[in-house]
VEXZA-979566 format. One line per 5 residues: their letters; for each residue x, y, z of C-alpha. Coordinates in steps of 0.5 Angstrom, whole numbers. Layout:
<sites>
A> X:Y:Z  ...;
</sites>
This chain:
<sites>
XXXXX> 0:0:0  6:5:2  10:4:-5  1:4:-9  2:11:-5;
XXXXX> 9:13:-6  8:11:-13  2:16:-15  5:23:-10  11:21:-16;
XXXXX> 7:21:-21  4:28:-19  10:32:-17  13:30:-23  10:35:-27;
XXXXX> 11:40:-21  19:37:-22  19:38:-30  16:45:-30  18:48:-23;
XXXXX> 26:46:-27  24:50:-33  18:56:-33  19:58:-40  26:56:-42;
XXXXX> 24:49:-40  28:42:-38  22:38:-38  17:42:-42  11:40:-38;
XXXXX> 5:44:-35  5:45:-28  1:42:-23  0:42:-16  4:37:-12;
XXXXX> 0:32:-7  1:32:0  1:24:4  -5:22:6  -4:24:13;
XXXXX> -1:28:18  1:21:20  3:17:16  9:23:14  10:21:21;
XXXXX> 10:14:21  15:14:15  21:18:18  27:15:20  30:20:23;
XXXXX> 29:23:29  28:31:29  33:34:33  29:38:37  35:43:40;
XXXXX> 38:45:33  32:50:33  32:56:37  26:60:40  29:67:40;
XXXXX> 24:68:34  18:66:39  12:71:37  15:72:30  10:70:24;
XXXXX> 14:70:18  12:70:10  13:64:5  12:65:-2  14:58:-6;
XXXXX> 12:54:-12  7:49:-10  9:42:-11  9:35:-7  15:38:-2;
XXXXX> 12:44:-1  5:41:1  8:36:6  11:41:9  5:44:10;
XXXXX> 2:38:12  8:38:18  9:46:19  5:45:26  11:41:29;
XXXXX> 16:47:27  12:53:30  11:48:37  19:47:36  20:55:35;
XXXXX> 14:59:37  15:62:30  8:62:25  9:61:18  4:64:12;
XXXXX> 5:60:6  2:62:-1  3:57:-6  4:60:-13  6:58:-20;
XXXXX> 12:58:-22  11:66:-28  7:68:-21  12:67:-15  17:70:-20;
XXXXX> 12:76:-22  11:77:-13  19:77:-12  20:81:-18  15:87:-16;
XXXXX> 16:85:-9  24:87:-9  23:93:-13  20:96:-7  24:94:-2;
XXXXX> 22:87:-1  20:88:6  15:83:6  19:77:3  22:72:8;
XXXXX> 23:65:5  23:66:-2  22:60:-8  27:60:-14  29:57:-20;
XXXXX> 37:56:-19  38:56:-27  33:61:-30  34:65:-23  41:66:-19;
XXXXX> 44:70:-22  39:75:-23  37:75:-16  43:75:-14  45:80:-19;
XXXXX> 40:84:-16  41:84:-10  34:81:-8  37:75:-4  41:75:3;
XXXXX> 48:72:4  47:65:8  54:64:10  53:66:17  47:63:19;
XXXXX> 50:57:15  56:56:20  53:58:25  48:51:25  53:45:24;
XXXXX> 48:40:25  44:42:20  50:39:15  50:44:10  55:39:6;
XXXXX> 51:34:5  47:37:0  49:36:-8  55:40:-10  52:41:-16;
XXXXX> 46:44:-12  51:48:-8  54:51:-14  48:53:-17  47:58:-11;
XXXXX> 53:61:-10  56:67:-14  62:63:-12  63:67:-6  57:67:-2;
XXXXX> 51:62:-2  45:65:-3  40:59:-3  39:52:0  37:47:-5;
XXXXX> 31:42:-5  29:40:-11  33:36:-17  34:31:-23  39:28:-27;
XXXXX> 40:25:-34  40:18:-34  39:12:-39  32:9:-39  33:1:-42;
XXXXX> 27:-4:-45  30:-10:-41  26:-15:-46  29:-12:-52  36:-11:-50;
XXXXX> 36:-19:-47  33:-21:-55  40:-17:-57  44:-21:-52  45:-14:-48;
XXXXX> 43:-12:-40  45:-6:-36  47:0:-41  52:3:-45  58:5:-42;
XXXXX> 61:10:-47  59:14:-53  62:8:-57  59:4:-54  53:7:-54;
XXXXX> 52:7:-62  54:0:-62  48:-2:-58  44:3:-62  46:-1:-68;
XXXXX> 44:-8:-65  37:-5:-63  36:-2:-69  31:-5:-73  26:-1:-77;
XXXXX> 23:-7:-81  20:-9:-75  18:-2:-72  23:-2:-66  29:4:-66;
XXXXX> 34:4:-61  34:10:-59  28:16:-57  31:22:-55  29:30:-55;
XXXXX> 30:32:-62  26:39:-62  33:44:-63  31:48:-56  28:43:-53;
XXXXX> 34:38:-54  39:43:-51  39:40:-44  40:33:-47  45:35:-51;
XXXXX> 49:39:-46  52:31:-43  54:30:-50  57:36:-51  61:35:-44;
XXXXX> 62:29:-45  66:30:-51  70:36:-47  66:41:-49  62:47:-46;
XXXXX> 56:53:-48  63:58:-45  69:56:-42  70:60:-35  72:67:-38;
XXXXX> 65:68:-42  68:66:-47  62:62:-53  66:56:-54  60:52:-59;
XXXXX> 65:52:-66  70:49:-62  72:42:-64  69:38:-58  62:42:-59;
XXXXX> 62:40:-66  64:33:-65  57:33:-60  53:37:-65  55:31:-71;
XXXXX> 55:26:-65  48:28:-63  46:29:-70  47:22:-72  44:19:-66;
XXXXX> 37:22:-68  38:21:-75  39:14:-76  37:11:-69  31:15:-67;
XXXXX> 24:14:-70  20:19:-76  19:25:-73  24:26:-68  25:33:-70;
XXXXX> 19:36:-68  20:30:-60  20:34:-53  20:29:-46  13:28:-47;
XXXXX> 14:25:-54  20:21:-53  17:17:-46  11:16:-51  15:12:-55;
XXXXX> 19:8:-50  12:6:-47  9:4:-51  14:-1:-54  17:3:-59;
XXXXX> 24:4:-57  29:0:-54  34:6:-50  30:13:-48  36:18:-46;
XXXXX> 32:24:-40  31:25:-34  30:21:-27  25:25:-25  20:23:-31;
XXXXX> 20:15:-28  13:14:-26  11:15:-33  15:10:-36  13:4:-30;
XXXXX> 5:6:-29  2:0:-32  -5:5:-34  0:9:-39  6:4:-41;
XXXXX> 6:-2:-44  12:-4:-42  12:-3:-34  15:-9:-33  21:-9:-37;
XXXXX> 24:-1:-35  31:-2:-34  36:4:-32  43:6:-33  48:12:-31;
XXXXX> 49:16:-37  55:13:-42  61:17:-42  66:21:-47  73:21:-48;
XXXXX> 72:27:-42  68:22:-38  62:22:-35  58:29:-35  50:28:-34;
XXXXX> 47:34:-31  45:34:-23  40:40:-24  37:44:-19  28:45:-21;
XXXXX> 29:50:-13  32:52:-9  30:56:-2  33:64:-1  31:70:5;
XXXXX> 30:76:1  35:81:2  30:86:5  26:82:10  26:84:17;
XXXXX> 26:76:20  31:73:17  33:69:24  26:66:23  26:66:16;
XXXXX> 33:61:17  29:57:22  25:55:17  29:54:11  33:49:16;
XXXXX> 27:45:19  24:45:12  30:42:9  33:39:14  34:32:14;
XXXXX> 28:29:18  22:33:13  27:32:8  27:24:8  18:26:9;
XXXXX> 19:30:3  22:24:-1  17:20:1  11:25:-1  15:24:-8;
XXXXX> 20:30:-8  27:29:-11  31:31:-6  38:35:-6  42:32:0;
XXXXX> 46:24:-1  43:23:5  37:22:3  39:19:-2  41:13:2;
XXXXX> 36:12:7  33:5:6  26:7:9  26:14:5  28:10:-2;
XXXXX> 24:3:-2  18:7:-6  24:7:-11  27:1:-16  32:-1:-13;
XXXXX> 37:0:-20  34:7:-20  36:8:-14  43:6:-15  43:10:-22;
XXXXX> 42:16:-18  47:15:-13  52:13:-18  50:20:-21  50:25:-16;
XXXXX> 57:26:-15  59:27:-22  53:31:-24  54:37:-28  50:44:-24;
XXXXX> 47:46:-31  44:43:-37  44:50:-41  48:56:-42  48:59:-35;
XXXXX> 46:66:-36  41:72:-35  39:71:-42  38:63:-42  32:63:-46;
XXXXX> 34:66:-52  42:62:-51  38:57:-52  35:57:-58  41:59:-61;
XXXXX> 45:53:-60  38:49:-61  38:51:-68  45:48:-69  42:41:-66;
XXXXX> 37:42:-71  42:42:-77  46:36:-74  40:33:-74  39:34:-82;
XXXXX> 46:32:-83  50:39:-83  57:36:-82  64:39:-83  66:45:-86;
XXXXX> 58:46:-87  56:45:-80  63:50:-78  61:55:-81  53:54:-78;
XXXXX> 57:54:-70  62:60:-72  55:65:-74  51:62:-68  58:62:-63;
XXXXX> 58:69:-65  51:70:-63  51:66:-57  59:72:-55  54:79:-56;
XXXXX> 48:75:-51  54:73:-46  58:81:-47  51:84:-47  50:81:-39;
XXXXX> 57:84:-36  55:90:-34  51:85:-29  43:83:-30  37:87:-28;
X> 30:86:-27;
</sites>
């Protein structure tokens, strides 16, 4: 009954997880959807296994109510569910407004123009999102408060998740929400081609792709994104597999550099000859269709869509979903580990000791494992390996994932102000891949957008603004 209920708050978040990692520069392209809490207030607490350490919260803020503007998703509901256990911990009232993800941005966007007195603990999209508010100004330094709470373990979250909220200095946000890119296999296909597990380098990959493949009969080795700006995010393990990147650490472009073209020519063949008709025009939501329903015998995206591919009412092939870390390039295995949110104070509240008392019992690790079990994918490894907090997951899944996080990459797109429109950019050289633009002609198409993709990065270095 438990893995029946753990299965279905998945299903629900999922849809928060892929819009909340995106808004409308999107990882996942999926609508929004309000996340669903646990059942009850007891069975959160039946499935925590670990206890809530009652003297890492101070009472200092006794009397203090504190604003919280958050994207509404699955974790944020379980830990509404729960809030009473920390205004009992802390005497600390909490007021929580759920928003979707364009009106939260809107609310903190007016809202820090005007001082922002009235935002204590803000929802942010790390991706789309830091750099601006940190730009701004609009969200507080955490460092102290940071230090100044050792059991809170702020270690233990993803380095990935870590980096994506800092400016490199200072840390300005806590993650709490996250997916990677993995490999999804159809078990009974690869067993029918002497294969199991998954491929373990690029050329491995297309040699698997060429067992697998097999029109004649309806089956493809491979679904993976090939709509231009959609791809990007899928395409961005290639490219740093590869040893490539959107720009290297001085803001330089680098998508005409040997590597990138290598990916570009690399990813282009994969969805050429390896994927079904019609891959040009494919985001997540087509590319899983085509998995389950038997169609395809690998899916390269990201974790958080599992359930999808394993609910028997949708999929065809439930029973036969394998997974497996993504294949490694001549520079190694470089999959993104992507932060969908993170928790700020902002800048100009006037109870950021409370505000941090919050954000500390929220994610830290007792309402945190909850908050797996409710379907959120969690930030800490802690979590990640917590036996109670995991068995609603595959267990191969799990071990995929815990393979994964260390090594996984902060971003999935170029990481900037003006992301969305760096992205269409370099989906159009996706795009021309796919069609077979190779060599010189391919050079010549990397060297126009490369240069388009230097005027958006030299337009941002006088700093970002609202």
């Amino acid at each position: 009954m438990k893995r029946l209920l753990s299965l279905s708050m998945a299903l629900c978040l999922m849809l928060s997880v892929l819009a909340g990692c995106a808004g409308g520069d999107t990882s996942s392209a999926a609508p929004q959807a309000s996340g669903t809490a646990p059942a009850s207030a007891e069975s959160s607490e039946e499935n925590s296994a670990v206890p809530v350490n009652e003297q890492a919260f101070s009472r200092d803020y006794e009397g203090t109510t504190i604003s919280v503007a958050v994207c509404t998703s699955a974790f944020i509901d379980c830990g509404v569910l729960n809030i009473s256990e920390f205004e009992q911990l802390t005497g600390i009232k909490v007021e929580v407004e759920q928003l979707q993800d364009a009106q939260l941005s809107q609310k903190i966007a007016v809202a820090s123009a005007a001082g922002g007195k009235d935002l204590d603990v803000i929802g942010f999209r790390p991706q789309q999102e830091s750099l601006l508010f940190m730009q701004n100004g609009w969200l507080e330094p955490l460092d102290e408060y940071i230090a100044n709470s050792p059991a809170y373990n702020y270690e233990d979250f993803f380095d990935s998740g870590r980096e994506i909220v800092s400016d490199g200095t200072n840390q300005y946000g806590v993650p709490y929400l996250t997916e990677r890119e993995i490999v999804y296999t159809n078990t009974e296909l690869l067993a029918n081609a002497g294969l199991s597990g998954g491929p373990k380098d690029f050329d491995e990959l297309l040699e698997w792709c060429e067992l697998l493949n097999d029109p004649d009969k309806g089956i493809y080795a491979m679904a993976i994104r090939g709509e231009g700006n959609s791809a990007v995010t899928q395409f961005s393990g290639f490219l740093r597999g590869f040893g490539g990147d959107f720009f290297d650490e001085n803001k330089n472009a680098t998508m005409n550099t040997p590597e990138a073209l290598q990916a570009l020519e690399y990813y282009g063949k994969l969805c050429r000859e390896y994927c079904p008709p019609g891959i040009m025009s494919t985001g997540w939501n087509e590319t899983m269709t085509l998995f389950t329903q038997g169609l395809t015998a690998l899916r390269i995206d990201a974790d958080s869509q599992y359930a999808y591919a394993v609910n028997p009412d949708n999929s065809l092939v439930a029973d036969k979903v394998g997974y497996a870390v993504f294949p490694a390039g001549p520079a190694g295995t470089k999959p993104f580990n992507v932060t969908g949110w993170a928790l700020g104070i902002g800048s100009g509240s006037q109870n950021k000791g409370a505000a941090w008392e919050f954000i500390k019992w929220l994610t830290g690790p007792t309402q945190d494992v909850r908050g797996l079990i409710a379907g959120n994918s969690s930030a800490r490894y802690s979590t990640w390996e917590n036996e109670d907090a995991v068995q609603a997951f595959p267990v191969e899944l799990i071990n995929v994932i815990n393979e994964t996080n260390p090594v996984g990459v902060a971003t999935d797109r170029p990481y900037m102000v003006n992301g969305g429109e760096a992205r269409t950019i370099i989906g159009e050289l996706i795009t021309a891949a796919i069609e077979g633009k190779t060599g010189d002609e391919l050079k010549a198409l990397a060297d126009n957008a490369n240069a388009r993709l230097q005027a958006l990065l030299d337009s941002e270095s006088g700093g970002a603004s609202s």
